[in-house]
C-alpha positions in Angstrom: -66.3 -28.6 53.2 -67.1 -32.1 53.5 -66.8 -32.6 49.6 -63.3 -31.0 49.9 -61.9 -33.5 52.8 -63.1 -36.8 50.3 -61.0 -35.2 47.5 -58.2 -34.7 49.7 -58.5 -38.2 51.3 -58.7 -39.6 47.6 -55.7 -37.6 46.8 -53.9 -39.0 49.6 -54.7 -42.2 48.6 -53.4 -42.3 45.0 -50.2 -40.2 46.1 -49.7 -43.1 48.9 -49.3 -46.1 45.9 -46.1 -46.0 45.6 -44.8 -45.7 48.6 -46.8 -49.0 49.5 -45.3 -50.3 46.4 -41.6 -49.5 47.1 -41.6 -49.1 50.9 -41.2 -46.0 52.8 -38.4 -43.3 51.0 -35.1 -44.4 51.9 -36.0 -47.7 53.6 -34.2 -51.0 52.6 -37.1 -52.5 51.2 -37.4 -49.2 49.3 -33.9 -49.3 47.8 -34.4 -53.0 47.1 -37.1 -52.8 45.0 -36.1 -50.0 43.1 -32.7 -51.4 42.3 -34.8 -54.9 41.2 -37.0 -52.9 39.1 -34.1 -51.3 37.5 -32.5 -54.5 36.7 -35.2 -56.6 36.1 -37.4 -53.9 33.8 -35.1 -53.3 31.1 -34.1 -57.1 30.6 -37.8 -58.1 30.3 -38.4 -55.4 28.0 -35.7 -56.4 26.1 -36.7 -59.8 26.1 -40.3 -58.8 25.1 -39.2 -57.0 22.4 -36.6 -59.6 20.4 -38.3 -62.5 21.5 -41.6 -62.0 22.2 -43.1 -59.9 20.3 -41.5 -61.7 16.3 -43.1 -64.7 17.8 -46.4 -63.1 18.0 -45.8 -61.4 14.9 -44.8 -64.5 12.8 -47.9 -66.2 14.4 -50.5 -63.4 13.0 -49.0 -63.3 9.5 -49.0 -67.3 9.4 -52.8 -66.8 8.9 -52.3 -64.0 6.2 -51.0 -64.2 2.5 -48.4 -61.3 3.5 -46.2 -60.8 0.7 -42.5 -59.2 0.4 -43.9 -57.7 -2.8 -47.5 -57.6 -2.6 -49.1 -53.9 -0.9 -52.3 -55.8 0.2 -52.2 -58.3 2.7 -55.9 -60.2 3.9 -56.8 -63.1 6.6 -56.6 -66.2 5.0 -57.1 -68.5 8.0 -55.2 -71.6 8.5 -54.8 -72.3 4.5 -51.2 -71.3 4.9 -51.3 -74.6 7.3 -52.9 -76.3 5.4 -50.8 -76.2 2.4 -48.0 -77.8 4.5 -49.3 -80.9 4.4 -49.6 -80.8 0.4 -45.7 -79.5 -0.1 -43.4 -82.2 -0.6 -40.6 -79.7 -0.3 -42.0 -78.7 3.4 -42.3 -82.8 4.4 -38.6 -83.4 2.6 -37.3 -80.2 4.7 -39.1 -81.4 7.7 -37.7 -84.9 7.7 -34.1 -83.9 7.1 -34.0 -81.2 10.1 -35.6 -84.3 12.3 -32.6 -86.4 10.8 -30.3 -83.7 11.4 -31.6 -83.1 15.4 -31.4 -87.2 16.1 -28.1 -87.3 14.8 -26.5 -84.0 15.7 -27.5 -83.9 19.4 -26.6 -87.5 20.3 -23.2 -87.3 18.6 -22.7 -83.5 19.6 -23.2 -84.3 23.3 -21.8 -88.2 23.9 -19.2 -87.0 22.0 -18.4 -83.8 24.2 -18.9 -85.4 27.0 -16.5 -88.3 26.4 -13.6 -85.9 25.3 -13.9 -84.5 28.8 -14.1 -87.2 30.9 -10.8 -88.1 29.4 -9.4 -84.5 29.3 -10.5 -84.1 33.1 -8.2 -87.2 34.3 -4.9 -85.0 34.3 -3.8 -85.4 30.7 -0.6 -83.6 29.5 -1.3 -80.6 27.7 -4.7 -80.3 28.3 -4.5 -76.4 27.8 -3.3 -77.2 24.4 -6.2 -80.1 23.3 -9.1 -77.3 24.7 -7.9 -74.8 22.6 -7.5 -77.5 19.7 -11.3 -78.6 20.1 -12.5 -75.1 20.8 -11.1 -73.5 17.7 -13.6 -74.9 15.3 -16.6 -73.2 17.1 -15.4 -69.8 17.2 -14.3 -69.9 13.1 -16.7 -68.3 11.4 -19.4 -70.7 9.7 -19.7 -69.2 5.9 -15.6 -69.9 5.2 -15.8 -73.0 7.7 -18.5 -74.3 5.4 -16.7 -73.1 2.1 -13.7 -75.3 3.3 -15.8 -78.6 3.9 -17.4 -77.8 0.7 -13.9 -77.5 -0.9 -12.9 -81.2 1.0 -16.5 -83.0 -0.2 -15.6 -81.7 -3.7 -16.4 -84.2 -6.0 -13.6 -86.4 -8.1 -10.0 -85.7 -7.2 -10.3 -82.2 -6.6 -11.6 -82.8 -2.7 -9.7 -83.8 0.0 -11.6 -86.6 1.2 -12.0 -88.4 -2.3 -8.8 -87.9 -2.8 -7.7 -89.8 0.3 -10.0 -92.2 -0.6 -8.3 -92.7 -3.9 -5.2 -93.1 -2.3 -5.6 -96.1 -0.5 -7.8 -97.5 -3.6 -11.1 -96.6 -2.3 -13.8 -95.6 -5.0 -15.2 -92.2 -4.7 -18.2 -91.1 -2.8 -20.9 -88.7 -3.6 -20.5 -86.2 -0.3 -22.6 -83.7 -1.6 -24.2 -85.2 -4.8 -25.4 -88.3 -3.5 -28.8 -87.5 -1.7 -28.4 -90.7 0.6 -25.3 -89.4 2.3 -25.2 -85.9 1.9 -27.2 -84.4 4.8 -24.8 -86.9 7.2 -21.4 -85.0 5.4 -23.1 -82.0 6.6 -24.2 -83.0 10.2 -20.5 -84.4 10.7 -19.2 -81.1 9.9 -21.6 -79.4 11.6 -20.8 -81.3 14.8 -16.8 -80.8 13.8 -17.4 -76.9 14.7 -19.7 -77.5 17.6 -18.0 -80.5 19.5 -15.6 -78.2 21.1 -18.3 -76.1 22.9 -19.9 -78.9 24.5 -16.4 -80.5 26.0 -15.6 -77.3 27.2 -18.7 -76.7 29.0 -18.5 -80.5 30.4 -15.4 -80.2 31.5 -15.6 -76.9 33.9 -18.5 -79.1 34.9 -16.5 -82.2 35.6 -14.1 -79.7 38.1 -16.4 -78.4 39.8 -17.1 -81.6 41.7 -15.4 -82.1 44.9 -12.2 -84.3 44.4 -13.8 -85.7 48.2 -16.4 -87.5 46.1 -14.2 -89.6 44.0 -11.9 -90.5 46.7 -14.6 -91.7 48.3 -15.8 -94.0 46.0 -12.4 -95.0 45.5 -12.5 -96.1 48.6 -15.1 -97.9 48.4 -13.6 -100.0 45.8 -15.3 -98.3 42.9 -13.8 -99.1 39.2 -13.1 -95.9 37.4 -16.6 -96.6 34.9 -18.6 -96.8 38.6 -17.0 -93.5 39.4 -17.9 -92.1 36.5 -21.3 -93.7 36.3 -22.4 -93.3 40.4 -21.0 -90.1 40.8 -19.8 -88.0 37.7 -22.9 -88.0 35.3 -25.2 -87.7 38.4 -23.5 -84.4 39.5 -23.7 -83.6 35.5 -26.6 -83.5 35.0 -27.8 -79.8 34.8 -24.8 -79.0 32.5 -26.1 -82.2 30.4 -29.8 -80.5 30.5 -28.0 -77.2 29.3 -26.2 -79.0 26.4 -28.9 -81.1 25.5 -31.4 -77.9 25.1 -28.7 -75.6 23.5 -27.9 -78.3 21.0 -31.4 -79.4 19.6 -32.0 -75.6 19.5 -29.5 -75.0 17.0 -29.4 -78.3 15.5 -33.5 -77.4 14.9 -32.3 -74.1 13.5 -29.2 -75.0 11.6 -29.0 -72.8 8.4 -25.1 -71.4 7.5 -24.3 -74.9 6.5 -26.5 -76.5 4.7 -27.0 -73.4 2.7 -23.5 -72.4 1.9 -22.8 -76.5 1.0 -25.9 -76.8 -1.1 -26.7 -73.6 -2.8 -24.6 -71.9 -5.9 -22.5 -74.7 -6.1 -21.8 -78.0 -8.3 -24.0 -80.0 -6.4 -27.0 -81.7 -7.9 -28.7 -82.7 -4.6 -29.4 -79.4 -3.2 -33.1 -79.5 -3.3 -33.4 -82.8 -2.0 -31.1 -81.0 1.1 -33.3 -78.5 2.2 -34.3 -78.4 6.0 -36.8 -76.1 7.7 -34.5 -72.9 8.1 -33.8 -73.2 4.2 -37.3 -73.5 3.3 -38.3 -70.2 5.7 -35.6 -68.0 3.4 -36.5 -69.9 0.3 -40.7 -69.3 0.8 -40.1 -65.8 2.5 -37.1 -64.3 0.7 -36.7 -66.0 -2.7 -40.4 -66.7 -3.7 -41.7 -63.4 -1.5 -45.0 -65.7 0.4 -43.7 -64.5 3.4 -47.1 -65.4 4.8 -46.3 -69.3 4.7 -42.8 -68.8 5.8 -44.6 -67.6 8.8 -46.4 -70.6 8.6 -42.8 -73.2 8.4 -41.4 -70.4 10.9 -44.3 -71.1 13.9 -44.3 -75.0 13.0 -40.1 -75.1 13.7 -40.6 -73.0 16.9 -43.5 -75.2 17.9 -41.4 -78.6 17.4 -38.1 -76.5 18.8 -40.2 -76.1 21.6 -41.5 -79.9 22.4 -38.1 -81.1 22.3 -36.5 -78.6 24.9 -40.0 -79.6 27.1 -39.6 -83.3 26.6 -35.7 -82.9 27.4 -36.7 -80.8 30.4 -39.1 -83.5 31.8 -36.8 -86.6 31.4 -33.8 -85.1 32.7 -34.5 -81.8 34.8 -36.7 -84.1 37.6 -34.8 -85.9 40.0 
């Protein structure tokens, strides 16, 4: 008898979990939690599953020799890390994405935010000059980049020498010239994303209170003070946002210098390469998908030290 009553109290017990979990059935705290659960499970999952989950992935075949072609895969430790520091093509790639990020994300966010300081002091047709800097980002990137190709085109034939020639200018090398070609490809890089970034500064710079301007009006404040004292401070999360989304893609940029360098006319393409190039190249073109793992963890890593450093200079008060 006794033995029955403990197994009926344990069975209580374990039947009584959830209910201390979500609250009594039909209580508030009951229908809260369930309806957090139901929102906040399946994002998390999904999250653990796109983003989470290749990152652990990539990580473990780093250390293998995993091959696209190859039906054995074994443990080789941290030789695929090793070999970075032996690859000039790895140290070339690696220096031109750093170039790319130190150029990009200044130009791609001064810039942005310039255009819509000016845009947000009651210009005429400001409808019109959005839509005019947005356009870029929402063209597709492969014809966008077949286009700047087509205007870097070497001799007469592109648009920019040819401009050049016309006011008696000698031609430049956009594309072929090693020294100048990765900046033709940041500038048009930061053509299609400039328009982004003003937009997202400038629903930023209306949303401060008119109140706070007039104030400092008041208070004798030049127009540079205003903006100084009391736009950028009030930016500054949207700033944070731009800065972060901007090194991540600058970190990550592919489309273009791919569809600029590759299949094409230009003699500088290898000297071109950046980190995203060298993944597809190591993984997809010479199958050692093991040490495109390996550049694949290193541009997350580096991805991830500049979104922490931009977090601690300018997400503390």
């Amino acid at each position: 008898m006794a033995r029955a009553e403990g197994v009926a109290i344990r069975a209580h017990w374990w039947a009584a979990i959830p209910e201390r979990m979500l609250g009594k059935a039909g209580s508030l705290a009951r229908q809260k939690t369930v309806f957090l659960l139901s929102v906040f499970v399946p994002i998390m999952s999904l999250f653990l599953v796109i983003r989470i989950i290749p990152i652990l992935l990539i990580l473990l075949a780093s250390f293998t020799n995993y091959s696209l072609k190859r039906p054995v895969t074994r443990f080789v430790g941290l030789a695929n890390f090793m070999r970075l520091f032996d690859d000039p093509r790895f140290v070339t790639g690696f220096w031109n994405s750093v170039e790319f990020v130190a150029v990009a994300v200044p130009l791609e966010i001064v810039g942005g935010l310039a255009i819509a300081l000016v845009l947000s002091r009651k210009v005429q047709f400001e409808g019109f000059y959005q839509t005019l800097y947005f356009l870029p980002y929402i063209l597709p990137t492969v014809p966008t980049a077949i286009i700047w190709r087509w205007i870097y085109a070497p001799g007469n034939f592109g648009v920019a020498n040819y401009l050049l020639d016309s006011v008696g200018l000698s031609h430049v090398g956009w594309l072929t010239d090693p020294k100048i070609a990765l900046l033709a490809i940041i500038v048009m890089h930061v053509w299609k994303q400039l328009g982004f970034f003003v937009v997202i500064f400038l629903v930023g710079i209306k949303a401060i209170p008119a109140e706070f301007r007039e104030a400092s009006a008041v208070d004798g404040a030049s127009a540079w003070q205003s903006i100084r004292r009391v736009d950028l401070p009030l930016l500054r999360p949207i700033i944070l946002f731009g800065l972060v989304w901007s090194t991540i893609f600058a970190w990550s940029v592919f489309t273009e210098v791919y569809v600029m360098t590759q299949g094409s006319d230009v003699s500088a393409g290898s000297d071109l390469h950046v980190l995203s190039t060298r993944i597809y190249q190591e993984a997809f073109i010479f199958f050692n998908a093991g040490y495109g793992s390996a550049i694949s963890f290193v541009l997350f890593l580096f991805s991830l030290m500049f979104v922490l450093f931009q977090f601690k200079a300018f997400g503390s008060e």
